[in-house]
C-alpha positions as CSV (number, residue, x, y, z in Angstrom):
1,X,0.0,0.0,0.0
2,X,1.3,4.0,-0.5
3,X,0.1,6.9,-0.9
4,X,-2.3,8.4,-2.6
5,X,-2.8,11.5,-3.8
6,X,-5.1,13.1,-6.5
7,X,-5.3,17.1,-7.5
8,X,-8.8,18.4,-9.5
9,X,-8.3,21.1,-11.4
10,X,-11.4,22.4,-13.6
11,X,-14.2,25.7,-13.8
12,X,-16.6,26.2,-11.0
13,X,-18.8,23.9,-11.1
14,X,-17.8,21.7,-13.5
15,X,-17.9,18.4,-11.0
16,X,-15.1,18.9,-8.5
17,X,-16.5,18.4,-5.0
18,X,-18.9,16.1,-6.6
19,X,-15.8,13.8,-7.8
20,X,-13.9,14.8,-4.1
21,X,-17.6,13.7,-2.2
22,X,-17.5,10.5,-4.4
23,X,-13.8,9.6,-3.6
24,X,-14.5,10.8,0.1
25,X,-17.8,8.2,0.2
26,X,-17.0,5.0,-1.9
27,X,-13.0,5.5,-1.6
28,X,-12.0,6.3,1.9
29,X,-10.5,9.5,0.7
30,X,-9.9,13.0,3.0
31,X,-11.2,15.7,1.2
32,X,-8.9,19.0,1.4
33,X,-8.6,22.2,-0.5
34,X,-6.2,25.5,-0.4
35,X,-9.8,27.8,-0.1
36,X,-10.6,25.3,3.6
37,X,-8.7,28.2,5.9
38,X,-10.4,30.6,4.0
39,X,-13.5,29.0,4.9
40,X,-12.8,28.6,8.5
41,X,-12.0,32.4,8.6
42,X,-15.3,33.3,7.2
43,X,-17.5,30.9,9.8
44,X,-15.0,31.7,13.0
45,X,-13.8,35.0,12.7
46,X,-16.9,36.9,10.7
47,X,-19.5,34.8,11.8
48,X,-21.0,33.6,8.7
49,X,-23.6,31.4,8.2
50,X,-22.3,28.2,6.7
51,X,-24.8,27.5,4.5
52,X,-23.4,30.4,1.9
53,X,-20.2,28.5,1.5
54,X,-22.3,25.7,-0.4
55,X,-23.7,25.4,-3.8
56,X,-25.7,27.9,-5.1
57,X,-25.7,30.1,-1.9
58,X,-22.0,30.8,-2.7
59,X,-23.4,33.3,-5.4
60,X,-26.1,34.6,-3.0
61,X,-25.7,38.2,-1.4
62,X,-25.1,37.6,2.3
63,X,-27.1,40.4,4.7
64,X,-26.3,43.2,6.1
65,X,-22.8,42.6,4.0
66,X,-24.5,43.8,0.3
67,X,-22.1,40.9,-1.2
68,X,-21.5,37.3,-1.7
69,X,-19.0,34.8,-0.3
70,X,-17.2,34.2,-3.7
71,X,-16.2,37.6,-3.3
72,X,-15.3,37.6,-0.4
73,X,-13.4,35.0,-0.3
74,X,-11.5,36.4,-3.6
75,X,-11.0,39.4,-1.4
76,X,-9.5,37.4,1.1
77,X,-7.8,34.6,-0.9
78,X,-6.6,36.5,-3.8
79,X,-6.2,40.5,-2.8
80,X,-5.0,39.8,0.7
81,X,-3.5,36.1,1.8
82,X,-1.8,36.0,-2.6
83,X,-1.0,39.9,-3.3
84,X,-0.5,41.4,0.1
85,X,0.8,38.4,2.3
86,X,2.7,35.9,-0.2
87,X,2.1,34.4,-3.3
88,X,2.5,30.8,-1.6
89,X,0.2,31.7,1.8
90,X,-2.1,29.3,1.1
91,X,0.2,26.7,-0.2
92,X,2.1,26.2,2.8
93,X,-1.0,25.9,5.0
94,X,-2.1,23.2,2.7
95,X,1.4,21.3,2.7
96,X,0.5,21.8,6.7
97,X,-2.8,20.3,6.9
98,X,-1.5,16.9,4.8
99,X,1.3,16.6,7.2
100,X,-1.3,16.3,9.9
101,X,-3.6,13.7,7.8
102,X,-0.1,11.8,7.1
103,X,0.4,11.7,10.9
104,X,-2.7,10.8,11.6
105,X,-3.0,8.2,9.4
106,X,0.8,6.5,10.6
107,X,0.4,6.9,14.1
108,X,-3.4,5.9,14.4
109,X,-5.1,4.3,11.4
110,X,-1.7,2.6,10.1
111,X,-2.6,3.1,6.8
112,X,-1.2,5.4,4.2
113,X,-3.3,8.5,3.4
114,X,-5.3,8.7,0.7
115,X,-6.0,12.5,-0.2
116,X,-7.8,14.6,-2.9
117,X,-7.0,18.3,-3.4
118,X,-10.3,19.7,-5.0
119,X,-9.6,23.5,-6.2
120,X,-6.3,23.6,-8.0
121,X,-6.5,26.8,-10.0
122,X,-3.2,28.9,-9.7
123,X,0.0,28.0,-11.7
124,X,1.9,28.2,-8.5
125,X,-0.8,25.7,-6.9
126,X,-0.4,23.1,-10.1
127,X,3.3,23.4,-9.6
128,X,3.1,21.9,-5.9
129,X,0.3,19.3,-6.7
130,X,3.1,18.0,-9.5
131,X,5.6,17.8,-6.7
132,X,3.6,15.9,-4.0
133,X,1.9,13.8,-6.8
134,X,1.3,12.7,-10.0
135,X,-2.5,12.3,-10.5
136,X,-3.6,15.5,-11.8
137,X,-7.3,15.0,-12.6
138,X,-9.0,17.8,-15.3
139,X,-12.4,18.3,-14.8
140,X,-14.8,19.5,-18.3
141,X,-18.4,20.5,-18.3
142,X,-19.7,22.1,-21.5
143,X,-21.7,25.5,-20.7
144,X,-19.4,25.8,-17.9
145,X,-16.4,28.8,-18.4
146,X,-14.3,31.1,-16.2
147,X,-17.7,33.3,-16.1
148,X,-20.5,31.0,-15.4
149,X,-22.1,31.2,-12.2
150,X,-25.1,29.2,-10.1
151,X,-28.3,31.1,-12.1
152,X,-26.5,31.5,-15.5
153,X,-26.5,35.1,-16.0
154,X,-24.0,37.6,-15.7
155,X,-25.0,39.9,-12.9
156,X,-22.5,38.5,-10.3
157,X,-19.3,38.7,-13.4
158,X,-20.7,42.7,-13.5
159,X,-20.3,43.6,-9.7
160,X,-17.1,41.5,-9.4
161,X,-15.7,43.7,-13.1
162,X,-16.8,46.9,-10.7
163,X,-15.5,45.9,-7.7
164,X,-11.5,45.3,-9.6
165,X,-11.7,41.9,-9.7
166,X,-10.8,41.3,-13.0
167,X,-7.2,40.5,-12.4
168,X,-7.9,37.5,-10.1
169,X,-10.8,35.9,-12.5
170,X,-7.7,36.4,-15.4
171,X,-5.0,34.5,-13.4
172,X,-7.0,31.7,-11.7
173,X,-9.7,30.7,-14.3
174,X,-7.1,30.4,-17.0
175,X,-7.4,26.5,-17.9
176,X,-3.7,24.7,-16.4
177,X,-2.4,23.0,-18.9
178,X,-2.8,19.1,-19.5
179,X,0.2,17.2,-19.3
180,X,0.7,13.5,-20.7
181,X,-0.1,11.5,-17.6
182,X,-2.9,13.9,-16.6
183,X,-6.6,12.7,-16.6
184,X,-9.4,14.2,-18.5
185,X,-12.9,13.4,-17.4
186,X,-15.6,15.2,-19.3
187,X,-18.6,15.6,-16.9
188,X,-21.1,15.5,-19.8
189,X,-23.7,13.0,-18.1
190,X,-25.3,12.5,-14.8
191,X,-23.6,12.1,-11.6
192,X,-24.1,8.5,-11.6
193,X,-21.8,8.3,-14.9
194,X,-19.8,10.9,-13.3
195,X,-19.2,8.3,-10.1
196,X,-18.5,5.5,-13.1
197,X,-15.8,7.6,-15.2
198,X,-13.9,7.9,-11.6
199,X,-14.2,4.6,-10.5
200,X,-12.5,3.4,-13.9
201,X,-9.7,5.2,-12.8
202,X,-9.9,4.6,-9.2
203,X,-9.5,0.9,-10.9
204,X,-6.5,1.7,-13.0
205,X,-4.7,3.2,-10.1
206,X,-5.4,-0.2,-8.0
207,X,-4.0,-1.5,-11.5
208,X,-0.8,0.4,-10.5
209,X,-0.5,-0.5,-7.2
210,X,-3.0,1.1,-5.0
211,X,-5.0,-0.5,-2.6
C-alpha cells in the first residue's frame, strides 16, 4: 500500500467536490482544498452562516454585508493572503494540513493516506500538486467557463468587473495545462456516470498499485 494523492483542477462547477464527495464516500478519501482556511476564517472570525459556503448560496448576497461569499473569499484569498501576504500563503497551509492527515493516518489508522485536493487553479498551486503527486485529474463541463455562475446570468461577473476583480478571475480561471499522464474526465452526463468515469480510474490506479 502507498500513498495516494489526487489534485482536481477544472471551472466552478464543472464536478469537483462532486468527484472529491464521491472519492471521500466510496473510496475512503480526506477531502482537502487550499480555499478550507479561507472557509474557517469566514465561519470563526466573521461569523458567517455556513450555509453560503455551499452550492448555489456561494453566489447569494449575504445580509447586512450587500455581497456574496465568492467575493469575499476572492478578497480574502486572492487580494490579501496572494497579493498582500505571499504568493504561496495558502500553499504552505495546505502542505500543513497533509502533514497532519499523514500523521494521523501513521500513528493511528496505520494506513497510508489517501487525499484529494479539490480547487487547484493557480500555476503556483499546479506546480506543488506535480511535486507531491502525479494524478492530476481535469475536470470539463460544457456550458461551464471562467464566467459561469449558479443562475446562468451575468449579474455576479458585473459587480465582481466593478469591484476590480478582473485581475484575479484572469489569473485563476485560466485553464492549467494538460500534461501526458494527466486525466481528462468530461462531466457531460449524470452524476451516476460521473461516479462511473472515476471509478474506472480509481480501478486503474489499483491496476498500479493502489490499494
Amino acid at each position: 500500500m502507498k500513498e495516494l494523492i489526487i489534485a482536481l483542477t477544472g471551472y466552478r462547477r464543472s464536478g469537483k467536490d462532486s468527484i472529491a464527495e464521491h472519492l471521500r464516500s466510496s473510496h475512503r478519501f480526506t477531502v482537502v482544498s487550499f480555499a478550507d482556511p479561507i472557509r474557517q476564517v469566514m465561519i470563526d472570525g466573521l461569523g458567517l452562516d455556513a450555509s453560503y459556503i455551499s452550492g448555489e448560496m456561494r453566489g447569494r448576497e449575504i445580509p447586512p454585508l450587500s455581497t456574496t461569499y465568492r467575493e469575499l473569499a476572492m478578497a480574502l484569498g486572492h487580494n490579501w493572503g496572494r497579493k498582500m501576504i505571499q504568493e504561496d500563503m495558502w500553499i504552505l497551509l495546505l502542505n500543513r494540513r497533509l502533514r497532519q492527515i499523514r500523521n494521523y493516518g501513521l500513528n493511528v489508522t496505520r494506513r497510508p493516506a489517501r487525499i484529494v485536493i479539490t480547487d487547484v487553479r493557480y500555476k503556483n498551486e499546479m506546480e506543488y500538486c506535480r511535486s507531491i503527486t502525479s494524478n492530476v485529474w481535469h475536470i470539463n463541463r460544457d456550458g461551464f467557463g471562467p464566467f459561469d455562475n449558479e443562475k446562468g446570468d451575468h449579474s455576479i461577473v458585473k459587480e465582481w468587473m466593478h469591484k476590480a476583480h478582473l485581475n484575479r478571475l484572469a489569473e485563476s480561471d485560466t485553464p492549467l495545462p494538460v500534461k501526458d499522464k494527466d486525466k481528462v474526465i468530461n462531466n457531460d452526463r449524470s452524476l451516476y456516470d460521473l461516479s462511473v468515469k472515476v471509478n474506472i480510474l480509481m480501478k486503474e490506479l489499483r491496476s498500479h498499485g493502489v490499494k
